[in-house]
NULUMBA-570157 format. One line per field, with one value per residue: residue number from 1; residue in three letters; z, x, y of N, C-alpha, C, O, CB in turn. Coordinates in steps of 0.2 Angstrom, whole numbers, plus 2048, in hexadecimal, padded with zeros to 3 digits. Glycine has a CB too. Layout:
voza: [NUM; ...]
kolgu: [ALA; ...]
nup: [Z; ...]
neast: [X; ...]
nnorth: [Y; ...]
caup: [Z; ...]
caeast: [X; ...]
canorth: [Y; ...]
cup: [Z; ...]
ceast: [X; ...]
cnorth: [Y; ...]
oup: [Z; ...]
oeast: [X; ...]
onorth: [Y; ...]
cbup: [Z; ...]
cbeast: [X; ...]
cbnorth: [Y; ...]
REM end
This chain:
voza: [1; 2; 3; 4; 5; 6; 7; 8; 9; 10; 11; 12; 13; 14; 15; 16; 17; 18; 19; 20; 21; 22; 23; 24; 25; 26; 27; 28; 29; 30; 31; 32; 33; 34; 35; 36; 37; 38; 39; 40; 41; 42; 43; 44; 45; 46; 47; 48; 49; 50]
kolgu: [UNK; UNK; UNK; UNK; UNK; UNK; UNK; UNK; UNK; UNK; UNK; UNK; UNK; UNK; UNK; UNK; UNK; UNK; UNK; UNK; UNK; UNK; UNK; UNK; UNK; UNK; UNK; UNK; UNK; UNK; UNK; UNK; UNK; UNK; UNK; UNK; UNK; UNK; UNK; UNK; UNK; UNK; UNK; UNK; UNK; UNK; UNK; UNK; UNK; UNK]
nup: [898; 88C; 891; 88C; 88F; 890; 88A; 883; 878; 872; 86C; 864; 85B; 856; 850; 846; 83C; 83A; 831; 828; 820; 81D; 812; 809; 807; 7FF; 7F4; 7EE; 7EC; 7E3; 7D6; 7D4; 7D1; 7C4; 7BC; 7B9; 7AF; 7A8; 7A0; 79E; 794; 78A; 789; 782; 776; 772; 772; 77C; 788; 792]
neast: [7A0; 7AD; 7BB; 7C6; 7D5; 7D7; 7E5; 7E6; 7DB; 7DF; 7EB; 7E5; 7DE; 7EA; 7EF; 7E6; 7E7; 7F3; 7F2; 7E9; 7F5; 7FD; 7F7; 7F2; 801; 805; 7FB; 800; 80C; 80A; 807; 80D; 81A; 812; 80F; 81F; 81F; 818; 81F; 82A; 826; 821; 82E; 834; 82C; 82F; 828; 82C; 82B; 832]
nnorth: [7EF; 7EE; 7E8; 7EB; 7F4; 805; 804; 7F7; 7FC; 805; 7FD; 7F7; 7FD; 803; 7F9; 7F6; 802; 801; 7F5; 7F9; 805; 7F9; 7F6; 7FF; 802; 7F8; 7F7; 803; 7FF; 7F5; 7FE; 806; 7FB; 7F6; 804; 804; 7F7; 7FC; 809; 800; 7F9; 803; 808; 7FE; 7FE; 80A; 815; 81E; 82B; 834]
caup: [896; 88A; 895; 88A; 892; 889; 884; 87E; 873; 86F; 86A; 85E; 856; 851; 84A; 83F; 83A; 836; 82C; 823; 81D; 817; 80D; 804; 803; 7F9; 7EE; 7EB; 7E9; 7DA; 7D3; 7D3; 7CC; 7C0; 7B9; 7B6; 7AA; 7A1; 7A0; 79A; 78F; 787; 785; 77D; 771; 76D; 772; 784; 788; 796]
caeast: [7A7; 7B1; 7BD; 7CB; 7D7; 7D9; 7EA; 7E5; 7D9; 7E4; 7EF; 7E3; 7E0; 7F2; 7F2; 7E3; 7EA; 7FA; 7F3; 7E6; 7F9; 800; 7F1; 7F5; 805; 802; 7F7; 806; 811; 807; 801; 816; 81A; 80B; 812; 824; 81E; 815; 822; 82E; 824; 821; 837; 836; 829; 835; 827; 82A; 828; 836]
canorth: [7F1; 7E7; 7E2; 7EB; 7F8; 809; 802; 7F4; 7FC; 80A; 7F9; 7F3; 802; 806; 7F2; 7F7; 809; 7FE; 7EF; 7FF; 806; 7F6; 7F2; 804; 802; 7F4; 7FA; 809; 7FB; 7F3; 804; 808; 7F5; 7F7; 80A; 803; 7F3; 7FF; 809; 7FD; 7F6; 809; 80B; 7FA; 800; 80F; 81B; 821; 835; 835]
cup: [892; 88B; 893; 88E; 88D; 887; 881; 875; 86E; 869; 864; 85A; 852; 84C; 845; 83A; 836; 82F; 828; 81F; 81C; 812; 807; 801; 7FF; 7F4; 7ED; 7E9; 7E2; 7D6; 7D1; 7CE; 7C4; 7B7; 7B6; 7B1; 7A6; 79F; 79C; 793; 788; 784; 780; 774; 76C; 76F; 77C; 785; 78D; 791]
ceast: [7AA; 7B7; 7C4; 7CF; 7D6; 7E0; 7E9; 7DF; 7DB; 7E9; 7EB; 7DE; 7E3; 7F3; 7EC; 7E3; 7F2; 7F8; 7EF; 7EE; 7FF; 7FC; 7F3; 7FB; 805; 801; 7FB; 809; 811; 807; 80A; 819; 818; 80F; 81A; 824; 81C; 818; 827; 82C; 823; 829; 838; 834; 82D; 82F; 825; 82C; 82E; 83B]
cnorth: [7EB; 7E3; 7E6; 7F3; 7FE; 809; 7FE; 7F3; 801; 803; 7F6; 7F8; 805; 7FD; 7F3; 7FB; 804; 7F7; 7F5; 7FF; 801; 7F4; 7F8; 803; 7FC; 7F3; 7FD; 805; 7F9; 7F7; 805; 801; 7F6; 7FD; 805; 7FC; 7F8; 806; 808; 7FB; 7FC; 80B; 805; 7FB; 804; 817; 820; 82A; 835; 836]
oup: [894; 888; 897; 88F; 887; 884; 87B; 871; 868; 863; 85F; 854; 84D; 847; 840; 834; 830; 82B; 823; 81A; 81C; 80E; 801; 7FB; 7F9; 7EF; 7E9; 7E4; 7DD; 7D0; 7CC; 7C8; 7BF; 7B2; 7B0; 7AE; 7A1; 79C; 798; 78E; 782; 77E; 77B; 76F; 766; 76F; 77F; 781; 78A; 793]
oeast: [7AA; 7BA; 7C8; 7CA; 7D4; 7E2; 7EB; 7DF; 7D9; 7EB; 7EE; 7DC; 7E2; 7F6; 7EE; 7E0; 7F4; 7FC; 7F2; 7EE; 804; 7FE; 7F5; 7FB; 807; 804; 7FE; 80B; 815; 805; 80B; 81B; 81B; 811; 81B; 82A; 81F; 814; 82A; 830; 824; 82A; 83C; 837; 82E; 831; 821; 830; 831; 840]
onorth: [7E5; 7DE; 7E5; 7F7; 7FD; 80D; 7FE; 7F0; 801; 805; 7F4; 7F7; 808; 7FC; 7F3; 7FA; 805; 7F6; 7F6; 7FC; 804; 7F0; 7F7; 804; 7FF; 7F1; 7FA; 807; 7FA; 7F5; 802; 801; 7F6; 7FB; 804; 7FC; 7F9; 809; 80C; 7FB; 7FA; 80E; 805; 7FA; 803; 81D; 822; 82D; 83A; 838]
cbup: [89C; 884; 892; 882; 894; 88A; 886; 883; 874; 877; 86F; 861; 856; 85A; 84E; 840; 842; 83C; 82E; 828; 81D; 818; 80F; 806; 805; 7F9; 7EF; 7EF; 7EC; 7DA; 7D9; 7DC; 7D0; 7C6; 7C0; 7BC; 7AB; 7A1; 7A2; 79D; 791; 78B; 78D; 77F; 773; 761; 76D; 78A; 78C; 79B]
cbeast: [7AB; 7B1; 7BB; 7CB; 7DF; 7D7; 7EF; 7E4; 7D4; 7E9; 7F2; 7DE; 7E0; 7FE; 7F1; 7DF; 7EC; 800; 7EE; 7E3; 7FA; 804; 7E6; 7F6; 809; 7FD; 7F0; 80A; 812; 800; 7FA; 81B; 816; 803; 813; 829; 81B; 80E; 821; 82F; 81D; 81E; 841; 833; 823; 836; 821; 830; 81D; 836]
cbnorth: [7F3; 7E6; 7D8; 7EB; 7F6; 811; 800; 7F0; 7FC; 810; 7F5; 7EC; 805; 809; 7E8; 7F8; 80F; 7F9; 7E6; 807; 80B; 7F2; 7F0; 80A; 802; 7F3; 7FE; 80E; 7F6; 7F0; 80B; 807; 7EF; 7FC; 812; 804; 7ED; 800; 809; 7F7; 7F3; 80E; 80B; 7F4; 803; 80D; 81A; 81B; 838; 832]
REM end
């Protein structure tokens, strides 16, 4: 046995499930950041579709 409770491994499953979705959100953040330079850069141009 390795010694860990089933709380304490339930506890280090919900910390790997949580660090998993901030690494997404993350990534969504940049992917959002990313879209609105190029964006900008497109109303500067003059040719933006919105």
């Amino acid at each position: 046995m390795s010694g860990l409770t089933k709380q304490e491994k339930k506890i280090e499953e919900l910390k790997q499930r949580l660090s998993t979705a901030r690494t997404k959100e993350i990534l969504l953040l940049n992917q959002i950041i990313a879209l609105k330079e190029k964006c900008e850069q497109c109303e500067k141009k003059g040719n933006c579709d919105d």
